[in-house]
Every structure is written in C-alpha cells, then in structure tokens.
N, C-alpha and C positions, 0 to 999 in steps of 0.2 A: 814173807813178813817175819814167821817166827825164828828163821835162822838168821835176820838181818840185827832183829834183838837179843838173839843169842850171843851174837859175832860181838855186836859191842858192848853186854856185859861183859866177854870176857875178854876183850883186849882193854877198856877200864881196868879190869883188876890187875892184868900182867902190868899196866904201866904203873897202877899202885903198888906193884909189890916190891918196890924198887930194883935196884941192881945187881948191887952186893951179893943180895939175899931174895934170891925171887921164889923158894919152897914157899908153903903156906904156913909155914912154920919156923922159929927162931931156930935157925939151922947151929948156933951156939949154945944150942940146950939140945944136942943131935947127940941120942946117945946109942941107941937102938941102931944094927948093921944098918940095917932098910932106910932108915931117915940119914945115917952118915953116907949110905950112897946116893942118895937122892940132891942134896947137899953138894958133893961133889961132882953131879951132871947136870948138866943146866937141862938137858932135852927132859931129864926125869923132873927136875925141878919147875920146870913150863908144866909138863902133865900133872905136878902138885896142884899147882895155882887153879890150872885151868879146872881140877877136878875139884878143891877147894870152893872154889866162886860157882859152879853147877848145882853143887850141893849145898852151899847157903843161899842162892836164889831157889832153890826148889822147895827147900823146909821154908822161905816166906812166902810162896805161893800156894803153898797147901793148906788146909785148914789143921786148925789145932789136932784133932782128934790120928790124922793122917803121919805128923812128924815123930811119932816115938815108934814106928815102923818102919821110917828113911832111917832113922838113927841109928835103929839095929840093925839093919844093911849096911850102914856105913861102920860099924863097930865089928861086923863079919867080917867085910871087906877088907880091913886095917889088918886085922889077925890073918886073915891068909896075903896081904902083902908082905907083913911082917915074916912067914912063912919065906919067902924070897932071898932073904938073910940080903948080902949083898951082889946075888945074881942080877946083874943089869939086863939080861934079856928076859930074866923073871918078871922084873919088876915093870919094866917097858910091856909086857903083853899085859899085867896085871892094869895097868894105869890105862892102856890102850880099851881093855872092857871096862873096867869103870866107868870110863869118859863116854863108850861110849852107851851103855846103860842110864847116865845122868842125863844124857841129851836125850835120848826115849823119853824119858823120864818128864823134863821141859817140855819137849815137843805134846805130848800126852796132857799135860797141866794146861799148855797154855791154848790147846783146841776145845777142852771143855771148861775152864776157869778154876777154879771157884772165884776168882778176883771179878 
C-alpha cells in the first residue's frame, strides 16, 4: 500500500517537472559543478526530482517540531553532494542513498503516522 503511494507521488512530480527541465531546480540559475551536472543528465536530474518530491512529502508528514532535523539532513546532504563537484558516478551513488534514505524515511512515517 505504502509503495503504491509512494510510486504515484513521485511519478505526479516527474510528470510535473516538465521536460526541458526535469532537475528540482531552475537548471538556468545552475551555477555550482554539481547542479550544472545534474542539469546535463537527465538519470541525475530524475534522481533530483525524485529526491526533491520524497523530501517535501516527508517534511508534510511529519509534525512541526520533527522538520528542522529533515532540514539539516537535507543541508548536510547537499554539501557533501556538492563535494561530488561534477563526478557523475559521484553524484549517482550520492542521489542513489539519498533516495534511498528518503524512502526509509516515508516508509517509517507512514506505518506510524502522525497524519
């Protein structure tokens, strides 16, 4: 059940993210190595998205007091991708535990709630 509502938050978001531009981010404001490679790969740009929509479904599932702990895991997270510079196999194992930390992460939320 939980991976059936996983699945279609995030292909909802991939198909919102449109085409062009499927990062999670304005890939023409890409200044940093790490985001101009991401940018340039769609497989790293899908693992944007998909880590992007994990991580805002997760901070609206958790209660107030729980998201300024996601935060600072997602603000570690970012600094040692950025660490990656523009290593594509870097950044691909980086985005690969992200994702799947975020999905622990869901799975964890949505067997005890708080919703």
């Amino acid at each position: 059940m939980f991976k059936i509502l996983l699945t279609l938050v995030i292909v909802t978001a991939a198909m919102t993210a449109g085409v062009a531009n499927a990062a999670s981010f304005d890939c023409a404001k890409a200044r940093t190595p790490d985001e101009k490679a991401i940018c340039r790969t769609r497989v790293l740009s899908d693992a944007d998205v998909k880590m992007a929509t994990l991580f805002k479904v997760n901070t609206h599932l958790v209660m107030m007091g729980s998201r300024g702990e996601m935060q600072d895991r997602q603000r570690a997270w970012l600094a040692d991708r950025a660490k990656c510079a523009s290593n594509l196999k870097c950044l691909t194992a980086s985005y690969a535990q992200r994702n799947q930390e975020l999905e622990r992460d869901f799975e964890a939320i949505a067997s005890r709630g708080p919703f």
